[in-house]
C-alpha positions in Angstrom: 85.3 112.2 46.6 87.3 111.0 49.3 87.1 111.7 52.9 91.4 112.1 52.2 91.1 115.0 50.0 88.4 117.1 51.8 90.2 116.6 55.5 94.1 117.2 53.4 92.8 120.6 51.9 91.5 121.7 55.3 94.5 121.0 56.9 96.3 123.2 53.9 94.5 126.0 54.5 94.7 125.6 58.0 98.4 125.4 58.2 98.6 128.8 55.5 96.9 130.8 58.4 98.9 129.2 60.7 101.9 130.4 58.7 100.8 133.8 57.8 100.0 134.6 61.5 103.2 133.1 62.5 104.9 135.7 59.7 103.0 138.4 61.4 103.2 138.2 64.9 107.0 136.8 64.2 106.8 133.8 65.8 108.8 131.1 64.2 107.3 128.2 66.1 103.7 129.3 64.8 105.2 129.7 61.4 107.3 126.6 61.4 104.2 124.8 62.8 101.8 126.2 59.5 104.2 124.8 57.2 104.6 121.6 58.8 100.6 121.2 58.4 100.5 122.8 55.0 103.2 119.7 53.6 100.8 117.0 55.6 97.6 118.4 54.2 99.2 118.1 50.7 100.1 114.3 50.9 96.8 113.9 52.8 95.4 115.3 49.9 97.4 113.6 47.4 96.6 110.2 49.2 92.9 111.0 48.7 93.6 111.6 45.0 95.1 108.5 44.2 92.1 106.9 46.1 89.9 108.3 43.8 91.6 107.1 40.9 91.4 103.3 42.0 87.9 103.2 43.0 86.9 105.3 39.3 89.5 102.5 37.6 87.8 99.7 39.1 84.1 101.0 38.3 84.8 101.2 34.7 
């Protein structure tokens, strides 16, 4: 598995607290900030994925 996908989830969950803390306290910045990290953790993650498909296409 790719370094990519483990570090791009992490940043996804991260950035959902982030949000939902944000949403309670009412801080927009915080919010704003969580969803930011939520987007880059998914094409983080995504990168990763496609990595993974390469290297299992070239083994075969």
């Amino acid at each position: 598995m790719d370094s990519n996908r483990i570090k791009g989830e992490a940043k996804k969950v991260k950035g959902s607290i982030k949000e939902a803390a944000g949403k309670i306290t009412g801080d927009r910045s915080l919010e704003a900030e969580g969803v930011a990290e939520k987007a880059a953790g998914t094409v983080q993650s995504a990168a990763g994925k496609a990595t993974d498909k390469i290297r299992d296409a070239v083994r075969k």
